[in-house]
Backbone as a ProteinNet text record, in pm:
[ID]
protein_1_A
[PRIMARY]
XXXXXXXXXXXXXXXXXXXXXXXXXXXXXXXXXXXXXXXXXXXXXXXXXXXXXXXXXXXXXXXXXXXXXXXXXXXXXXXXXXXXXXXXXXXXXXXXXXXXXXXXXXXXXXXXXXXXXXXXXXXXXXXXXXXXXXXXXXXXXXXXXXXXX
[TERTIARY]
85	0	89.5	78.6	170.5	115.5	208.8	233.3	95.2	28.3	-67.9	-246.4	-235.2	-331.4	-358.1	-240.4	-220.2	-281.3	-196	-303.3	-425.5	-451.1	-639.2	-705.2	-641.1	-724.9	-732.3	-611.6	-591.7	-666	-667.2	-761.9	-949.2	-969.9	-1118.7	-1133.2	-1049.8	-1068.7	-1077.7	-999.3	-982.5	-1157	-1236.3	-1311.1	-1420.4	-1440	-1555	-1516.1	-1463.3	-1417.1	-1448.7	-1408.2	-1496.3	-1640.1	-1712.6	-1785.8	-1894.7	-1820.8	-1927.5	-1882.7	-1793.6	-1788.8	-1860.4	-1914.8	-2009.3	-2156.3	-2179.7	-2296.1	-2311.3	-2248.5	-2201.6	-2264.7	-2178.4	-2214.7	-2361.3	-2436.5	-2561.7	-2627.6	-2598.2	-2728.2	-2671.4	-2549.6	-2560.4	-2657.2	-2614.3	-2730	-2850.9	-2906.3	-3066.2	-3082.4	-2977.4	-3001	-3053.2	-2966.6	-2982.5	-3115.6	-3172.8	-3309.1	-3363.1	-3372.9	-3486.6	-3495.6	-3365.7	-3355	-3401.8	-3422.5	-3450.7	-3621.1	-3644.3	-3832.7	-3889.6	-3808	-3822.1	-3858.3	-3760.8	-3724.3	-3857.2	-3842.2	-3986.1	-4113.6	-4151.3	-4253.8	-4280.1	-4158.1	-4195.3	-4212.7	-4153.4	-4174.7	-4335.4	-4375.9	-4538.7	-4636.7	-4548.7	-4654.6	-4622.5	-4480.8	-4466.6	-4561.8	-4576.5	-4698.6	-4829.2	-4859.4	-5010.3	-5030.3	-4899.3	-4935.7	-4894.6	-4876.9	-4799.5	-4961.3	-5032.6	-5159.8	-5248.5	-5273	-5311.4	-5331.4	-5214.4	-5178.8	-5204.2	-5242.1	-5285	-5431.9	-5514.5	-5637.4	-5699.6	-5631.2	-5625.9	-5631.8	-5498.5	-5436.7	-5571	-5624.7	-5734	-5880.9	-5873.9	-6027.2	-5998.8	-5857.3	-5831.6	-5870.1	-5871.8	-5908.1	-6001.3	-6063.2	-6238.6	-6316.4	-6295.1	-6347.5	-6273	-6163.1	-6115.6	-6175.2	-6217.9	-6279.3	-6408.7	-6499.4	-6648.8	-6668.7	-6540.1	-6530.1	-6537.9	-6414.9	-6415	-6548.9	-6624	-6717.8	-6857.4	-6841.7	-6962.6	-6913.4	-6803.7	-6717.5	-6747.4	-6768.1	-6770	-6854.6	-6984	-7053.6	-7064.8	-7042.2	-7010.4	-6846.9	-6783.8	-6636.3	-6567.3	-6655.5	-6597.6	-6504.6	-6480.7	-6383.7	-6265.1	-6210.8	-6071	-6054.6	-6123.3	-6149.4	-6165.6	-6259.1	-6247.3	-6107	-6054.3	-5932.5	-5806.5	-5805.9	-5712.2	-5693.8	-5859.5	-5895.7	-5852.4	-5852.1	-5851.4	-5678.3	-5614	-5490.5	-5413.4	-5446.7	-5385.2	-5370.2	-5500.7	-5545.7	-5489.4	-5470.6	-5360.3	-5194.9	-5191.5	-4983.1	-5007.8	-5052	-5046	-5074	-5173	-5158.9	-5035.5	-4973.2	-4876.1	-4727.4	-4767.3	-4621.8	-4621.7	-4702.2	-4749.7	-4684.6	-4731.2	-4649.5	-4558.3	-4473.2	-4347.9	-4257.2	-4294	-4210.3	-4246.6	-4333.2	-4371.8	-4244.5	-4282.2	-4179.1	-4039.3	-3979.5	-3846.5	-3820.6	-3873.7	-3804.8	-3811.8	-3918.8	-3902.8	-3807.1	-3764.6	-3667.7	-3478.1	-3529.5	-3438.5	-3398.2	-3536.2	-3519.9	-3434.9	-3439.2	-3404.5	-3277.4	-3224.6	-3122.2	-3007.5	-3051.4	-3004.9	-2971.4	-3066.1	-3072	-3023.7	-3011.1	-2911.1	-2745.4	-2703.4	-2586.5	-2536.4	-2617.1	-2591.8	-2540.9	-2681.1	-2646.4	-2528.1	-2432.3	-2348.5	-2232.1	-2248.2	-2125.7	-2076.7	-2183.2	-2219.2	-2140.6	-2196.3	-2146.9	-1998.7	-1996.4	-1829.3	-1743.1	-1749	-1695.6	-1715.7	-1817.8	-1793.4	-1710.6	-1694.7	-1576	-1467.9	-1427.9	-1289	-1231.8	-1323.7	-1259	-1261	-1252.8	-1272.4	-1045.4	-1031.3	-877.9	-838.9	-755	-691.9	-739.5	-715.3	-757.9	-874.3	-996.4	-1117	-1216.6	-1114.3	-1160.5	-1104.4	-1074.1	-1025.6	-882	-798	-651.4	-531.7	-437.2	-319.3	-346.1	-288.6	-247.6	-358.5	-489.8	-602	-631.4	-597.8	-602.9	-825.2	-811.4	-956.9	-937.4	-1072.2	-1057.6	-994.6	-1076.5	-1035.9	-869.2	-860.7	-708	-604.5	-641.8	-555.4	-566.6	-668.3	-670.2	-586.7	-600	-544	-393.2	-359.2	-240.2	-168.4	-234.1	-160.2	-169.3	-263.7	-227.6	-126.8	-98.3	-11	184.6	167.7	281.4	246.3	258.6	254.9	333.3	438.4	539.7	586.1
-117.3	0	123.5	237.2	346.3	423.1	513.7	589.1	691.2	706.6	871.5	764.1	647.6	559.7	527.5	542.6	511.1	615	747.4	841.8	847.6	853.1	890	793.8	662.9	529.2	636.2	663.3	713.5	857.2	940	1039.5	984.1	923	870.9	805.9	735.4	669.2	782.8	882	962.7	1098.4	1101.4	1123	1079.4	927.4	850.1	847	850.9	866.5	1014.1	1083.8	1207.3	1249.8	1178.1	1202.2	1113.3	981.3	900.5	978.5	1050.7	1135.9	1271.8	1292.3	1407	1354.2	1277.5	1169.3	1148.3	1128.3	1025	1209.5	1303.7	1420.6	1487.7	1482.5	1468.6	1413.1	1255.9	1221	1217.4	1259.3	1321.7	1416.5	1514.6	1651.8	1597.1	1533.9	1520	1418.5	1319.6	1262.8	1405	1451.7	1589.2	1658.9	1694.9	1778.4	1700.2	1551.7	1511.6	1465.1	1436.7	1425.5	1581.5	1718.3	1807.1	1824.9	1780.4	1720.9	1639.2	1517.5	1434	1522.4	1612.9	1638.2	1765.3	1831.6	1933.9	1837.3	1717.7	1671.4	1642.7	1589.8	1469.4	1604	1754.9	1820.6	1860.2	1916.1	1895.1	1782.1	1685.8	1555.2	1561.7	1594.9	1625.8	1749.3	1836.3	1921.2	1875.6	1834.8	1766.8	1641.3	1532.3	1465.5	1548.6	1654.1	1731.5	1760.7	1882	1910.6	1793.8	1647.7	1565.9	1504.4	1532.1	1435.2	1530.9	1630.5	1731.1	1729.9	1693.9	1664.3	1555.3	1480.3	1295.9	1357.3	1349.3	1368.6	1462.6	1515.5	1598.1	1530.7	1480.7	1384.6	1255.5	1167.4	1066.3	1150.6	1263.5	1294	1299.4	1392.3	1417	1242.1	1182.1	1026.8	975.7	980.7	929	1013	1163.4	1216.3	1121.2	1135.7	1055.6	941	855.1	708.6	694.3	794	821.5	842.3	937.2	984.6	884.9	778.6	677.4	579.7	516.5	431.5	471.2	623.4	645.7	590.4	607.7	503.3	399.9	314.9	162.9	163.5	228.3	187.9	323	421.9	551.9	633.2	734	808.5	743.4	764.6	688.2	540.4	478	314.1	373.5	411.1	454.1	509.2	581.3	642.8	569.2	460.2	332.8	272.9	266.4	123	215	356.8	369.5	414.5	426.2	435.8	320.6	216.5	83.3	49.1	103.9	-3.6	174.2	219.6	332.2	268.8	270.4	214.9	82.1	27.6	-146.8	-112.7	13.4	21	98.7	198.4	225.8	151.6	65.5	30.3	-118.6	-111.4	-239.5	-174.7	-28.7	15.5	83.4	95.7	178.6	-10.2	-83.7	-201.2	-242.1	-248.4	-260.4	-228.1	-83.9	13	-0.7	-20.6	-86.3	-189.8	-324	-442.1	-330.6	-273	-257.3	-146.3	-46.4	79.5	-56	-170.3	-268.1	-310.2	-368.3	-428.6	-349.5	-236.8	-90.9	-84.3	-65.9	-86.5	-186.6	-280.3	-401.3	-403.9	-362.1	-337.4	-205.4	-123.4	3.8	-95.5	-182.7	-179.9	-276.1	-389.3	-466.3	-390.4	-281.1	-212.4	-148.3	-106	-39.4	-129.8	-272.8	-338.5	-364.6	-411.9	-423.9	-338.8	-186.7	-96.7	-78	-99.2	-49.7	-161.6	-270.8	-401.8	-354.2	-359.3	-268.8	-182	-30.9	58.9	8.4	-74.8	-110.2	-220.4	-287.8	-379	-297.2	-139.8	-76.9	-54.6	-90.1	-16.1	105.9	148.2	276.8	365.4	350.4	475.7	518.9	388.4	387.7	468.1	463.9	561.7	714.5	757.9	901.4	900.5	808.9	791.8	829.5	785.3	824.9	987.7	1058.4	1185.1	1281.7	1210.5	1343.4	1339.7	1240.8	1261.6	1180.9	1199.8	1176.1	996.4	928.7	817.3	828.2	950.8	983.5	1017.6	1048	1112.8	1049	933.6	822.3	686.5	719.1	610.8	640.7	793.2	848.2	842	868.5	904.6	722.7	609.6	486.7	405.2	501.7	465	494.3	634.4	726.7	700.6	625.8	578.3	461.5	348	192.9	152.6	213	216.2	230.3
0	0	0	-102.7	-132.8	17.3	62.8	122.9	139.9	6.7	-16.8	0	25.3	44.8	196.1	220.7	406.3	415.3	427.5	448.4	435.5	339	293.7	384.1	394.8	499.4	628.4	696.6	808.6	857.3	720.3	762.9	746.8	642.9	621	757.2	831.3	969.8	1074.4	1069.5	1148.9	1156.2	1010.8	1013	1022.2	1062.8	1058.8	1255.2	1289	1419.5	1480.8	1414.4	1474.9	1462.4	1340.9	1347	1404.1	1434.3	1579	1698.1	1713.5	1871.8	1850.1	1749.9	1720.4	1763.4	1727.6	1731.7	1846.7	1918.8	2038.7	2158	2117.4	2216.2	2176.9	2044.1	2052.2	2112.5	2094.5	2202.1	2327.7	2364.7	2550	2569.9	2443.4	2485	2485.7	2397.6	2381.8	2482.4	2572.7	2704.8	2793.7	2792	2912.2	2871.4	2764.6	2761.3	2814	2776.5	2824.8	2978.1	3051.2	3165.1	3221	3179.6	3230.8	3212.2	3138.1	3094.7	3185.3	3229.2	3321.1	3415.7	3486	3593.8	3664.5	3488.6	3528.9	3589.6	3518.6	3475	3619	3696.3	3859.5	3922.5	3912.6	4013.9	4023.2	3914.2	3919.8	3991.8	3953.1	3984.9	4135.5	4207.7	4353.1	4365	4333.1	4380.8	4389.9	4274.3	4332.2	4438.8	4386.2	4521.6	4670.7	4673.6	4845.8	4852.9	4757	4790.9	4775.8	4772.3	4747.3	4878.7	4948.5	5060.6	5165.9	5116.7	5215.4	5245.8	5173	5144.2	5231.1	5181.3	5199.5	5409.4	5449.6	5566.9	5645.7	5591	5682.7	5677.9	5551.6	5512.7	5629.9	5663.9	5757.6	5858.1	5954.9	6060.8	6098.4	5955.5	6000.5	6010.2	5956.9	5929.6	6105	6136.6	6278.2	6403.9	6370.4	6452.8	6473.6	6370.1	6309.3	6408.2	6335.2	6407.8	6573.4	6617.8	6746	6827.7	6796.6	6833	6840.6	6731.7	6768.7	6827.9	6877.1	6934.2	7060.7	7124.6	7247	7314.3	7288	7350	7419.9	7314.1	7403.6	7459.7	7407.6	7487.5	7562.8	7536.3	7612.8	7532.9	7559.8	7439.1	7453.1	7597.8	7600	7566.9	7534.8	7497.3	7342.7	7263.6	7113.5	7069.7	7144.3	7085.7	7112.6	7205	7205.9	7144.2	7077.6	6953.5	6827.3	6833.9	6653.8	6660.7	6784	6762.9	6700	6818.2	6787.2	6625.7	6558.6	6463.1	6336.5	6371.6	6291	6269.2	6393.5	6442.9	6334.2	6387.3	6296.8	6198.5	6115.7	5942.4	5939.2	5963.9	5941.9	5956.7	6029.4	6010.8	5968.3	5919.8	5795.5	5715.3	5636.7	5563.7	5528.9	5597	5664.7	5649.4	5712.7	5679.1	5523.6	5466.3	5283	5233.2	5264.3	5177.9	5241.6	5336.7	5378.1	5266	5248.9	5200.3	5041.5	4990.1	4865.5	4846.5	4939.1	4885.8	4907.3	5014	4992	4855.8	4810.8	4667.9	4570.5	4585.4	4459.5	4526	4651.9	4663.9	4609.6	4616.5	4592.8	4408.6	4348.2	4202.1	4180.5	4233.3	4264.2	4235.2	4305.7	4356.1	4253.9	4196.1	4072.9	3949.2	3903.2	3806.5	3800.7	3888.9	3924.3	3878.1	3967.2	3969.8	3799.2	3770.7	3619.1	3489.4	3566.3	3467.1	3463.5	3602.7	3646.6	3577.6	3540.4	3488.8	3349.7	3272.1	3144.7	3111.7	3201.1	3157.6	3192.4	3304.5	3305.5	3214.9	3100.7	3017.4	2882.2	2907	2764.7	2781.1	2623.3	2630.6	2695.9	2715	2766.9	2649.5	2525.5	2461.6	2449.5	2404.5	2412.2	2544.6	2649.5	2741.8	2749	2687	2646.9	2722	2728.4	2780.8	2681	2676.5	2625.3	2618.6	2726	2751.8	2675.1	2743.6	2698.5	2565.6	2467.4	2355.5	2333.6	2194	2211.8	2090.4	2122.9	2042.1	1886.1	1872.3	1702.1	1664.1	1785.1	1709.5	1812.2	1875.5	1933.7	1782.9	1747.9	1630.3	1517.3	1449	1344.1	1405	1494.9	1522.4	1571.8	1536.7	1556.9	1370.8	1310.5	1172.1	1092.3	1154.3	1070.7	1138.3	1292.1	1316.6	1421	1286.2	1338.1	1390.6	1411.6	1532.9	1628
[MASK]
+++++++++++++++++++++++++++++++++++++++++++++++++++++++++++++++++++++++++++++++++++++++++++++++++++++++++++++++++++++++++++++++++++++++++++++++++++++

């Protein structure tokens, strides 16, 4: 292969290489809009469920007041408000333990995905990870065509 062929290989490589790292920083950006779309979208949906749960949280009282109040009767206020405590604590921490094993579960799949990924970048070459002295894939490639030595 003449000398003016190496080249042209080496630059046509060197430009098909920059232009998948062109590619490659597009869809970072268009990762990032839409991670900022995401991000608008949950804060809304956190507003309505805050005023949601604000709702909810006062509708449970008036209904535990309610309850309380015909309970008195036969068991007295302080006997009604024993019974609707008790039977509050035991729903709550029915689900207060739920949500333990499951923010567990996500943990757990938190820490896989991780191990996972981290084993991926460390079997990438040194150059393939933007190594040899800062240089970039494209011009760690062009620059091992142009001296195979």
């Amino acid at each position: 292969m003449a000398a003016g062929e190496e080249r042209t290989v080496a630059e046509a490589l060197g430009r098909m290489l920059a232009a998948g790292e062109t590619l490659l920083r597009e869809h970072v950006s268009l990762a990032r809009a839409e991670l900022q779309q995401d991000l608008s979208a949950a804060r809304s949906s956190a507003v309505l469920l805050l005023a949601a749960s604000g709702a909810l949280l006062a509708g449970w009282a008036l209904a535990m007041a309610l309850l309380a109040r015909s309970l008195a009767g036969p068991l007295g206020l302080g006997g009604s408000l024993a019974v609707l405590s008790a039977g509050n604590l035991a729903f709550g921490l029915f689900l207060a333990r739920r949500a333990m094993r499951k923010l567990d579960g996500m943990r757990a799949e938190q820490a896989a995905a991780e191990r996972l990924a981290a084993r991926k970048v460390t079997s990438l070459p040194a150059g393939a990870r933007g190594g040899e002295h800062g240089a970039t894939a494209a011009e760690a490639a062009a620059r091992s065509l142009r001296d195979p030595g």
